[in-house]
LOTOR-839599 format. One record per residue (C-alpha): residue number from 1; residue in one letter; x, y, z. Coordinates in Angstrom, 2 decimals. Layout:
N
{NUM, "A", {X, Y, Z}} ...
END
This chain:
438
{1, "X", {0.00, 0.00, 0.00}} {2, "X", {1.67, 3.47, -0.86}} {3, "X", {2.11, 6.10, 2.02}} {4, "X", {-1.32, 8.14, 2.26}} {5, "X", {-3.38, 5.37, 1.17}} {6, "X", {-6.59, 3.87, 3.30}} {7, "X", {-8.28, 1.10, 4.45}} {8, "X", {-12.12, 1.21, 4.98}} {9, "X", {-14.66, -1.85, 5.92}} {10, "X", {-17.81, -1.67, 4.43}} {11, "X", {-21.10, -3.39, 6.09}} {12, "X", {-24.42, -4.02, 4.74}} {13, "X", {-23.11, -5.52, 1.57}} {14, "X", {-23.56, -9.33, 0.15}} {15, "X", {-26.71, -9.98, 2.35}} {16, "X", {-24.27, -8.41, 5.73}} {17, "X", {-21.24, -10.03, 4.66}} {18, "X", {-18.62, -8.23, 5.89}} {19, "X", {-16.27, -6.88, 2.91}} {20, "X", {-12.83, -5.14, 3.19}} {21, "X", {-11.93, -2.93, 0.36}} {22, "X", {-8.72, -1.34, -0.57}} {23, "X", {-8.87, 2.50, -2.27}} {24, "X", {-6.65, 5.21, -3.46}} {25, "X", {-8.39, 7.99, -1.72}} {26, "X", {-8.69, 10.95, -4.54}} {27, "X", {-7.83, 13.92, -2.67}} {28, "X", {-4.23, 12.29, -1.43}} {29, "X", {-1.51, 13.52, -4.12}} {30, "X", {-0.42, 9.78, -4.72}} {31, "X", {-3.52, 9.06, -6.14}} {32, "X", {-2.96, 11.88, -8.79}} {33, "X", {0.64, 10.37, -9.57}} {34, "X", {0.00, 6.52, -10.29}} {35, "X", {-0.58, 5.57, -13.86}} {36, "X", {-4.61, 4.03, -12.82}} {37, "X", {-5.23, 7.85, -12.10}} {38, "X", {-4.00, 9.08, -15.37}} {39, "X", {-5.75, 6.47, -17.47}} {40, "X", {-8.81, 7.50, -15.23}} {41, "X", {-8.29, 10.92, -16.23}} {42, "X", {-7.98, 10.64, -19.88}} {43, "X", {-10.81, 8.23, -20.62}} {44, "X", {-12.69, 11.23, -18.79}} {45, "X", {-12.13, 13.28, -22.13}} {46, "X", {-9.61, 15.62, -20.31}} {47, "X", {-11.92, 16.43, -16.98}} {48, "X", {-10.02, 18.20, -14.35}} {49, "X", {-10.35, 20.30, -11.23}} {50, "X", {-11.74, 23.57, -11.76}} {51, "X", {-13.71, 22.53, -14.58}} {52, "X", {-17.71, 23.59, -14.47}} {53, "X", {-20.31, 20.99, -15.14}} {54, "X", {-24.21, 20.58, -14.62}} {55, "X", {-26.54, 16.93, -13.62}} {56, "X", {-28.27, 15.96, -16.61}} {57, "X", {-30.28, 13.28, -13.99}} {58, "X", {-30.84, 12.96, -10.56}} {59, "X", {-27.38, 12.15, -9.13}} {60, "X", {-26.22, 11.70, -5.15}} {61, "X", {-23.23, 13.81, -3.62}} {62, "X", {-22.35, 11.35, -1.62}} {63, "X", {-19.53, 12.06, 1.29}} {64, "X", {-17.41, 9.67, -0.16}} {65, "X", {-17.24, 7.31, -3.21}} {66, "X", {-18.10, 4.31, -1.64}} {67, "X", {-21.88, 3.56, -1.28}} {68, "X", {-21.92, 2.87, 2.19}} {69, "X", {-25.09, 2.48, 4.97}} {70, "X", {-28.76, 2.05, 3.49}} {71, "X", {-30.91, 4.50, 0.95}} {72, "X", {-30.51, 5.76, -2.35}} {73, "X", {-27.18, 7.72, -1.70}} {74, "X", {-26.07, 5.13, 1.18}} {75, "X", {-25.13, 7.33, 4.52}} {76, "X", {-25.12, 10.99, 4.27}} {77, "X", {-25.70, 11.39, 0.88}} {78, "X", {-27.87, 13.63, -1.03}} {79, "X", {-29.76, 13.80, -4.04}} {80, "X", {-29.32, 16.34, -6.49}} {81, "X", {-31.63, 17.56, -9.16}} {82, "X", {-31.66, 17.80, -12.67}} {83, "X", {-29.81, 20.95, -13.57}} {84, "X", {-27.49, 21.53, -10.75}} {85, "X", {-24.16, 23.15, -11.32}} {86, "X", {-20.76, 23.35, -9.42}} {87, "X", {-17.50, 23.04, -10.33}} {88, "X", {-14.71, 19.91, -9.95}} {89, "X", {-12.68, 20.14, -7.02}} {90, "X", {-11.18, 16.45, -6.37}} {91, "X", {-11.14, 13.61, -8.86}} {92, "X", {-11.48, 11.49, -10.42}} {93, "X", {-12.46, 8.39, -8.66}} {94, "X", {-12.78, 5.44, -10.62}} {95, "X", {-14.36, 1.75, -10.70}} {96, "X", {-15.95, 2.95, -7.48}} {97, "X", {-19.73, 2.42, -8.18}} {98, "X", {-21.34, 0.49, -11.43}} {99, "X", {-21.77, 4.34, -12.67}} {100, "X", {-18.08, 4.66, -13.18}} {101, "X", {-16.43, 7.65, -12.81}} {102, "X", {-16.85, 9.83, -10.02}} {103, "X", {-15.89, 13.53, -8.91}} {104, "X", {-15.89, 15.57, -6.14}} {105, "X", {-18.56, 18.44, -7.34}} {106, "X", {-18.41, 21.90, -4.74}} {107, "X", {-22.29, 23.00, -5.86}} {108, "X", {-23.38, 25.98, -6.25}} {109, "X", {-25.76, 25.50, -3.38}} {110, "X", {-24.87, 22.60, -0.75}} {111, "X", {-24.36, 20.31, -0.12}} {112, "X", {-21.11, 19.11, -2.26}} {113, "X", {-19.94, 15.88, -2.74}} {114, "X", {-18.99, 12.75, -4.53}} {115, "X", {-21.10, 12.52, -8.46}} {116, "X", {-20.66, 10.26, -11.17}} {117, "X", {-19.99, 11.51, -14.16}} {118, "X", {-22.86, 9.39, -16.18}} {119, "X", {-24.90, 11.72, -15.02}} {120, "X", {-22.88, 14.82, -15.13}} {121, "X", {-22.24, 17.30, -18.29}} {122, "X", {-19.30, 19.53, -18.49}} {123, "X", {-20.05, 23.71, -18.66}} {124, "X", {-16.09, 24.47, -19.53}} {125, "X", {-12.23, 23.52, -18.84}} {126, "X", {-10.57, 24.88, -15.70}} {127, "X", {-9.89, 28.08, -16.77}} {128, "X", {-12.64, 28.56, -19.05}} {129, "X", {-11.50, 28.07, -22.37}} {130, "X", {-13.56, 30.75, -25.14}} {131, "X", {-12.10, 29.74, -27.68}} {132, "X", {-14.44, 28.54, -31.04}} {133, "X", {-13.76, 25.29, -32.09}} {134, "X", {-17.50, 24.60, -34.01}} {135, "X", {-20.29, 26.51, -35.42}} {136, "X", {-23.25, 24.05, -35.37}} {137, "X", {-26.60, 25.25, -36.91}} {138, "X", {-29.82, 24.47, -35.79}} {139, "X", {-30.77, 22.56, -38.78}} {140, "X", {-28.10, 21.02, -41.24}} {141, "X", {-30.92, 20.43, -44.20}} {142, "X", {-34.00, 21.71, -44.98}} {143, "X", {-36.57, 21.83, -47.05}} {144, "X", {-38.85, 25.42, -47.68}} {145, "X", {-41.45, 26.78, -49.64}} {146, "X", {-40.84, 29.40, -52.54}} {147, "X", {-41.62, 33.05, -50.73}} {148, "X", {-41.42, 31.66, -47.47}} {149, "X", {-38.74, 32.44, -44.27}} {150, "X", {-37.35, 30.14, -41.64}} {151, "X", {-35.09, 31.58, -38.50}} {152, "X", {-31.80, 29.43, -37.88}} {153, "X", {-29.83, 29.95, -35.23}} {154, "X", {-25.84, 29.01, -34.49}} {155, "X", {-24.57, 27.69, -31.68}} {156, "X", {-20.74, 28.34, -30.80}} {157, "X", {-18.77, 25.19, -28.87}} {158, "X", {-15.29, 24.55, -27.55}} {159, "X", {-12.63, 21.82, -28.32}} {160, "X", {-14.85, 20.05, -25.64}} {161, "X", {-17.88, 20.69, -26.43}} {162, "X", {-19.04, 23.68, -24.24}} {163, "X", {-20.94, 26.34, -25.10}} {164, "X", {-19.02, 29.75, -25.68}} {165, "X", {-19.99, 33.23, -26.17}} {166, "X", {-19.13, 35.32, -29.49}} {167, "X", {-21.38, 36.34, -32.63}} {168, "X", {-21.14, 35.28, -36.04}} {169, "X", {-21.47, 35.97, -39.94}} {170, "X", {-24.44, 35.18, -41.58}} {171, "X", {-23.87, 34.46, -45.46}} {172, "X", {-25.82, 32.62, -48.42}} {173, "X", {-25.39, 31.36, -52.08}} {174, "X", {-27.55, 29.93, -54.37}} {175, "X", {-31.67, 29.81, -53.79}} {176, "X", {-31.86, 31.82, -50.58}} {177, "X", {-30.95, 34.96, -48.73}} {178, "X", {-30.21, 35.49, -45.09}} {179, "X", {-29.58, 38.40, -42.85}} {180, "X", {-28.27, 39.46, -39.80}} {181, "X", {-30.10, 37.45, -37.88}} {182, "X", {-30.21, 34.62, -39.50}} {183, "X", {-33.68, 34.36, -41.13}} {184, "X", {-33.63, 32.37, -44.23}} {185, "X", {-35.80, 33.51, -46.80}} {186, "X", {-36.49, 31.49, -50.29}} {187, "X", {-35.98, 33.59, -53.30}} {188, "X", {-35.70, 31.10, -56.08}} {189, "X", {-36.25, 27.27, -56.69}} {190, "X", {-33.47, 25.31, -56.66}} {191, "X", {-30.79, 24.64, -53.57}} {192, "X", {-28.09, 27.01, -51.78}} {193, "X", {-26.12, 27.26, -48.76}} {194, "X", {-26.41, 29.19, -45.27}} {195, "X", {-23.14, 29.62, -43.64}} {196, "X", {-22.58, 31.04, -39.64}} {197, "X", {-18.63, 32.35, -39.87}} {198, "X", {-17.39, 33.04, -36.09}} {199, "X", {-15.23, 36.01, -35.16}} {200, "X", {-11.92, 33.47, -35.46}} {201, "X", {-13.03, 32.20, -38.69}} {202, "X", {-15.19, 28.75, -37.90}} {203, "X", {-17.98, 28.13, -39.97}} {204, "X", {-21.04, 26.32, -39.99}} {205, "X", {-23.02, 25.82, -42.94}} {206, "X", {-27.00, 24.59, -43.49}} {207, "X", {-28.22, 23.35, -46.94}} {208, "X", {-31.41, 24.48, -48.37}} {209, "X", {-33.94, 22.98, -50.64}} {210, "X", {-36.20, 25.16, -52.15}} {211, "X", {-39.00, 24.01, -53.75}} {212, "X", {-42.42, 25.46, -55.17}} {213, "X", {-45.53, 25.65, -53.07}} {214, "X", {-48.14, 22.71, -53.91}} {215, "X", {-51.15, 22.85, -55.86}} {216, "X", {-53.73, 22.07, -54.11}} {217, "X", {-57.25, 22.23, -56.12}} {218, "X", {-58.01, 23.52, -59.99}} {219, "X", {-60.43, 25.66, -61.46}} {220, "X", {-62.07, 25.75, -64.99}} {221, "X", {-63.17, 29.12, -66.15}} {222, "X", {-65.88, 28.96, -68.07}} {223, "X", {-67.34, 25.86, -66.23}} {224, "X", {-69.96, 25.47, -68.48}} {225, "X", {-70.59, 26.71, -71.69}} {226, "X", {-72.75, 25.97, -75.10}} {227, "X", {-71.60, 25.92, -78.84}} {228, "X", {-73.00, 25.27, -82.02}} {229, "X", {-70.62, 22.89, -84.33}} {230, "X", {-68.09, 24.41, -85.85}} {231, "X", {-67.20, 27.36, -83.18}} {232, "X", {-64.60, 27.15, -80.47}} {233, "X", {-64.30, 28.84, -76.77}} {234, "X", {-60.85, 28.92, -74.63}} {235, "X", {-61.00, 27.65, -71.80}} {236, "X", {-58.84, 28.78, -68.77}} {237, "X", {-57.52, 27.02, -66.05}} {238, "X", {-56.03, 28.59, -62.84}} {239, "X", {-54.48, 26.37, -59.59}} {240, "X", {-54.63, 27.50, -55.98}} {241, "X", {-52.86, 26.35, -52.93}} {242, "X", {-54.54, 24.86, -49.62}} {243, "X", {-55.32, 28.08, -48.50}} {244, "X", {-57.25, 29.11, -51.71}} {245, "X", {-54.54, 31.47, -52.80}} {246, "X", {-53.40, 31.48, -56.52}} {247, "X", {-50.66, 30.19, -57.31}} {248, "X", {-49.19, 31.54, -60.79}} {249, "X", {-47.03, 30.00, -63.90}} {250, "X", {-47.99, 26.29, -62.58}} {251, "X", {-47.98, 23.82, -65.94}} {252, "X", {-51.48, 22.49, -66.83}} {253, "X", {-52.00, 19.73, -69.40}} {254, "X", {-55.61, 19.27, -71.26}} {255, "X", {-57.18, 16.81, -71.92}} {256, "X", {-60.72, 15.84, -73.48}} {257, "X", {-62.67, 12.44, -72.83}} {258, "X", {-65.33, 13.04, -75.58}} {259, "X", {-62.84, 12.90, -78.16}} {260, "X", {-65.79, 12.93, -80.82}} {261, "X", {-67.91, 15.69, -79.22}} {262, "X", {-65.11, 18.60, -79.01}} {263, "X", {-61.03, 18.87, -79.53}} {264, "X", {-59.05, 20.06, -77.05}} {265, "X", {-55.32, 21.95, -77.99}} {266, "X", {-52.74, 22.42, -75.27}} {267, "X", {-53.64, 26.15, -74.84}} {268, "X", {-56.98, 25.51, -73.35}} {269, "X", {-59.00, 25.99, -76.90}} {270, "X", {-62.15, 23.74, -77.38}} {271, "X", {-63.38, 22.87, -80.66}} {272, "X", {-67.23, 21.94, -80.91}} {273, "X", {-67.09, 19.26, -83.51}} {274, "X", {-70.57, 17.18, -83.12}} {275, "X", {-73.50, 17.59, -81.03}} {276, "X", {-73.74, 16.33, -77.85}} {277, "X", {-71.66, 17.35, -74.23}} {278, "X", {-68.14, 17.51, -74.31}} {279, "X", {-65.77, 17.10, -71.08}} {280, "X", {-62.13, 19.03, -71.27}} {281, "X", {-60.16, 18.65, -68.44}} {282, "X", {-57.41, 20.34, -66.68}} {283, "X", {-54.48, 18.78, -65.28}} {284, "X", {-51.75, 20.58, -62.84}} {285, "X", {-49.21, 18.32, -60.50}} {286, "X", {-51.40, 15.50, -60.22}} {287, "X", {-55.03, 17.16, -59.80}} {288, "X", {-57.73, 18.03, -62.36}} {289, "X", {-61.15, 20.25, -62.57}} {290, "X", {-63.39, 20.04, -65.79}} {291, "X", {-64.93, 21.93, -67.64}} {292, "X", {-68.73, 21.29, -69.91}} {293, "X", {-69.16, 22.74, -73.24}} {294, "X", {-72.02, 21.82, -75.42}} {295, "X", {-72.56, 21.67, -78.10}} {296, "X", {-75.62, 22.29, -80.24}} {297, "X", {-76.32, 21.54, -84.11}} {298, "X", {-75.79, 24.91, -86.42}} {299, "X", {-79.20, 26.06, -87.52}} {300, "X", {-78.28, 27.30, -90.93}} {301, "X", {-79.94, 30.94, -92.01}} {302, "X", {-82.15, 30.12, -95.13}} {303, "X", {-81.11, 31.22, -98.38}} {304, "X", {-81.18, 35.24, -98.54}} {305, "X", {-83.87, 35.31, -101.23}} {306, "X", {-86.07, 33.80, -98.87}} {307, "X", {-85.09, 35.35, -95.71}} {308, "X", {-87.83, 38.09, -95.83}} {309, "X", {-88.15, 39.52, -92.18}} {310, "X", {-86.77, 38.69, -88.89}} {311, "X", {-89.85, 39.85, -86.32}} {312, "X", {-89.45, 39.59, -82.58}} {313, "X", {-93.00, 39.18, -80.36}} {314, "X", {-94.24, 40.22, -78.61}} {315, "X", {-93.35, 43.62, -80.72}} {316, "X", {-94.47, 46.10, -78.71}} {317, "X", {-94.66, 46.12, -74.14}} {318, "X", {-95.18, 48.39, -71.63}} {319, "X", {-94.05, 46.20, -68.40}} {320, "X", {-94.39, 46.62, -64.66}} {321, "X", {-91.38, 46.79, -62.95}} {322, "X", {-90.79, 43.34, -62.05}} {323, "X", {-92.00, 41.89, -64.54}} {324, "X", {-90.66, 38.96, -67.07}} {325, "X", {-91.71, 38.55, -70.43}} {326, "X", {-91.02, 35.68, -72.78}} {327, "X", {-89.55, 37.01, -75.88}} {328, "X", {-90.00, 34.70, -79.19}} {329, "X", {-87.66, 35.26, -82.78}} {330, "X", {-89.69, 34.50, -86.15}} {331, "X", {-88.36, 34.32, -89.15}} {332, "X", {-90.70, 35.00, -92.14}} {333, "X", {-89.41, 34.35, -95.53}} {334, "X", {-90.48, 35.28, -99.15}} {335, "X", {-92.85, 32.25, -99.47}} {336, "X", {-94.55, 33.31, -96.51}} {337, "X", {-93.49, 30.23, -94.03}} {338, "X", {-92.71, 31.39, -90.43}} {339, "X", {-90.53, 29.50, -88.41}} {340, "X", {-90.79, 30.60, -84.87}} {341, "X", {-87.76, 30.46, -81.83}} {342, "X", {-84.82, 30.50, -84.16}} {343, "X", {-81.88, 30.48, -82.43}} {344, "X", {-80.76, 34.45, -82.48}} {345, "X", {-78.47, 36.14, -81.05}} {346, "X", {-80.15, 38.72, -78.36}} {347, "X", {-78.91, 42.14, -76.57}} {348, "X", {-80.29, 44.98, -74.90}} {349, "X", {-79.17, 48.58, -74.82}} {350, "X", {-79.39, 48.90, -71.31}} {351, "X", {-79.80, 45.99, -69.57}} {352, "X", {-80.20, 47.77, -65.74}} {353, "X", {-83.55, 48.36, -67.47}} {354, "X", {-84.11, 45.12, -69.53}} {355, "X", {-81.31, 42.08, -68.55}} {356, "X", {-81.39, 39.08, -70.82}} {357, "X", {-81.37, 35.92, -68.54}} {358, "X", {-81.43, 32.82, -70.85}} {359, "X", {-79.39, 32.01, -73.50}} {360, "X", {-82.02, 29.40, -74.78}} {361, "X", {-84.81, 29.85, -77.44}} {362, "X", {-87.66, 31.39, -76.83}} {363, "X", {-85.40, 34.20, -74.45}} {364, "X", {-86.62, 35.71, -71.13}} {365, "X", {-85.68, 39.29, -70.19}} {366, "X", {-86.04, 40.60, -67.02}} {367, "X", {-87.19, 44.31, -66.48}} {368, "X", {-85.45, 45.47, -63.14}} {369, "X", {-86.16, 49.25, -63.09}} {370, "X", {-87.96, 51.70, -64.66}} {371, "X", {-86.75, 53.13, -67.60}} {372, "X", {-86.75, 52.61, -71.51}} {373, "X", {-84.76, 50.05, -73.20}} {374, "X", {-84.06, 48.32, -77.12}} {375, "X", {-84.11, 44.82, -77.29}} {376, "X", {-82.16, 43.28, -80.18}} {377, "X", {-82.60, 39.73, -82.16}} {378, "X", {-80.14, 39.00, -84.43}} {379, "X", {-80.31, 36.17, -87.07}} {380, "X", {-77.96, 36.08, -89.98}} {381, "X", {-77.90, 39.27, -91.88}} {382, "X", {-81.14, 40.03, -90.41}} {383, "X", {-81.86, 42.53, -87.68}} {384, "X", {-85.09, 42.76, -85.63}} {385, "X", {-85.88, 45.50, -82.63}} {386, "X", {-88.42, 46.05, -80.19}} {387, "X", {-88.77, 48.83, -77.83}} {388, "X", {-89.80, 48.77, -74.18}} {389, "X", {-90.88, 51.30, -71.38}} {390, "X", {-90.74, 49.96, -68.00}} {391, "X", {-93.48, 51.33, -65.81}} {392, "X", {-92.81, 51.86, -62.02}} {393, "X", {-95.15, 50.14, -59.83}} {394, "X", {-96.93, 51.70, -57.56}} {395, "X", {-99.79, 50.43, -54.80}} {396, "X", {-102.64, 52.85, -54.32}} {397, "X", {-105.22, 50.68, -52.42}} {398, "X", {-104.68, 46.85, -50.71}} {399, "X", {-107.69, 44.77, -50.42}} {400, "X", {-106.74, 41.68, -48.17}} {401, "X", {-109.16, 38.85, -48.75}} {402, "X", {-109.82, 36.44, -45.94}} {403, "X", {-110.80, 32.66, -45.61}} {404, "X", {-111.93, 31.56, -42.26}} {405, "X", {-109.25, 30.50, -39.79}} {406, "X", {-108.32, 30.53, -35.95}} {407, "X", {-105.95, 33.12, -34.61}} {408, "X", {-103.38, 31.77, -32.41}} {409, "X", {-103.43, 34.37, -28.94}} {410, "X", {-100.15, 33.01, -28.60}} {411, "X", {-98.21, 32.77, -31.66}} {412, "X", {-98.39, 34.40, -35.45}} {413, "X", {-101.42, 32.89, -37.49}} {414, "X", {-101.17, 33.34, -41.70}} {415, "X", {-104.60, 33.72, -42.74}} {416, "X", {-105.66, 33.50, -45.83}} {417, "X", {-105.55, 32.33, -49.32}} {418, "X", {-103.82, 35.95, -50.25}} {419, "X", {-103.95, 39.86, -50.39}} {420, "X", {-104.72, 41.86, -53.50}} {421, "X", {-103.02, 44.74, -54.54}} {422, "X", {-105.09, 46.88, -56.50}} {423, "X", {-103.58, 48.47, -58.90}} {424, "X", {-105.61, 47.84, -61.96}} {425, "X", {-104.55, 44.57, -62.61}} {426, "X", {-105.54, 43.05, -59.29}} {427, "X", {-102.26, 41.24, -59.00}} {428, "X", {-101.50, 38.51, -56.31}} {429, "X", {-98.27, 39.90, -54.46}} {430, "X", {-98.50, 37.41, -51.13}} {431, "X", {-99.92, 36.79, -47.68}} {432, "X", {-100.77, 38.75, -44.85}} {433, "X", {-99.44, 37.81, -41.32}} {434, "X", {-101.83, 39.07, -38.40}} {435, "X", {-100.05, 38.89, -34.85}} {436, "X", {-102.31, 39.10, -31.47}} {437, "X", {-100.97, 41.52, -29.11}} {438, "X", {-99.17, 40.36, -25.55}} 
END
């Protein structure tokens, strides 16, 4: 045994077997000067006194670094709790638990004593080394959205591992930007490179993916729309993300499934070849929307020797605010035949007054406000008008008109069958609600 060296008994171990036990007590200078203490040392990664470290479990400070007596941390022993610091003051002790290693740790708050260093991290050498060894980012890869930012941050480690102070360099190439403070922004698809340069000239670099924002649903503009054979419409298509904004210069591909009904070019443009309803279809990474077009035989105009007169009837109105009217277009040629609801082409020169709401033959026109308004068939080379003047309504007398019924005392009763408003056409306009009083 060398000079400074201990004995110690230990009890309470093997079922109260008695046990003798031979150790190099850490504090006594020989134990710092044999070879098992260096090897101890250096399979420690380079711990020594003076160095700062934190638990990373709960941990006992123990008075000494055998486990002696009963409880978690044996006689006199304490402890600890996740997160407490102190700094290295004897050690290390080795082989002395099934833990390994084991150090004499002064805490900042006592008590101190005797940790293992499983359950130990180290702050920083004796002496505090600040010196940068690594610039680690917070993410290596990544993966953003065109137009989109992301924050990284660096962190700045010693030789060993501990965290140091300083400030670095934000720089980027390629597909993104960064500034001061690290926010990555996306300014082009593709990839580039975030790099963190510390004060002494480490770096730490991220690599980033850019990559377009998905499409997420497709539109068809017009959805639905009518030809006769022969013509063609363009279609547009536009694609939208998940949050329904619109996403521009996305590739669509179109397609048709009623190949003999209408074509379909890659620009959108629909060709109404025979009769019947014709599905185009939109196509933009992986989802679709369709749109209907159809289409309707030509009626050819007849010969213009026969085409006489192009009449539209009723020719002549004087409507109610309100009101709708059926409008029908017949053609009368030289022979005197009429053909009645030929498919014309309608307008109106003011249609706040007189609004065309049907594109199908016979038309129906709407007359919204007061006012006075030409409506316009057009069929071939032939030309028919009709004026209107629409007449404001206006109620001078109400006669209500009653059928026998109950009236609730507690709750609204409709009476009935309906009120007439009299003003000289003795038009139905409704029902009248009577309401008993509380």
């Amino acid at each position: 045994m060398r000079p400074g060296s201990v004995q110690r008994r230990l009890g309470g171990w093997g079922g109260g077997a008695a046990a003798l036990a031979l150790l190099l007590f850490p504090g006594d200078p020989a134990f710092h000067d044999s070879p098992r203490a260096s090897s101890l040392a250096d399979t420690a990664f380079h711990w020594t006194v003076g160095s700062r470290v934190h638990t990373v479990g709960l941990v006992c400070a123990r008075p000494d670094t055998l486990v002696t007596g009963t409880g978690t941390c044996g006689t006199g022993g304490v402890l600890r709790a996740t997160g407490d610091k102190g700094t290295i003051v004897r050690g290390p002790a080795g082989n002395s638990t099934p833990f390994g290693l084991s150090w004499y740790i002064h805490y900042d708050t006592p008590p101190d004593g005797w940790s293992t260093q499983k359950y130990l991290a180290l702050d920083s050498l004796a002496g505090g080394s600040q010196v940068v060894a690594k610039v680690t980012l917070s993410l290596s890869q990544m993966q953003v959205f065109l137009g989109t930012t992301t924050k990284l941050a660096a962190t700045l480690t010693n030789s060993i591992g501990a965290v140091v102070p300083g400030t670095v360099t934000w720089t980027a190439t390629g597909a993104a930007s960064v500034d001061t403070s690290g926010r990555v922004t996306a300014t082009s698809v593709g990839t580039g490179t975030v790099t963190a340069t510390s004060q002494n000239g480490v770096s730490g670099s991220a690599t980033v993916t850019v990559v377009l924002v998905p499409v997420r649903s497709v539109s068809v503009t017009p959805a639905v729309d009518t030809e006769p054979v022969g013509s063609s419409v363009q279609l547009t298509a536009q694609t939208f993300d998940s949050a329904g904004h619109l996403l521009t210069g996305r590739a669509v591909t179109w397609s048709d499934s009623t190949r003999s009904i209408i074509s379909v070019s890659p620009s959108g443009m629909v060709g109404a070849l025979s009769p019947g309803t014709g599905r185009a279809w939109a196509t933009s990474e992986g989802l679709s929307a369709m749109g209907l077009v159809v289409v309707v035989p030509t009626v050819v105009p007849p010969p213009a020797q026969l085409a006489a007169q192009l009449l539209i009837v009723p020719p002549g109105l004087t409507p109610g605010q309100g009101a709708r009217v059926t409008f029908y277009a017949v053609l009368r040629d030289s022979t005197g035949s009429v053909s009645i609801g030929v498919h014309s082409t309608w307008s109106s020169s003011d249609t706040t007054v007189a609004k065309i709401d049907s594109s199908t033959q016979p038309v129906g026109i709407f007359f919204a406000n007061p006012g006075v308004a030409v409506v316009t068939a057009k069929f071939g080379l032939l030309t028919a008008t009709v004026p209107v003047n629409v007449m404001r309504v206006s109620v001078s007398t109400l006669t209500v008109q009653f059928a026998p019924c109950v009236v609730s005392q507690v709750a609204p009763t409709t009476c009935g069958p309906y009120p007439v408003v009299n003003n000289g056409t003795g038009v139905r306009v409704g029902s009248v609600m009577l309401t008993t009083g509380p």
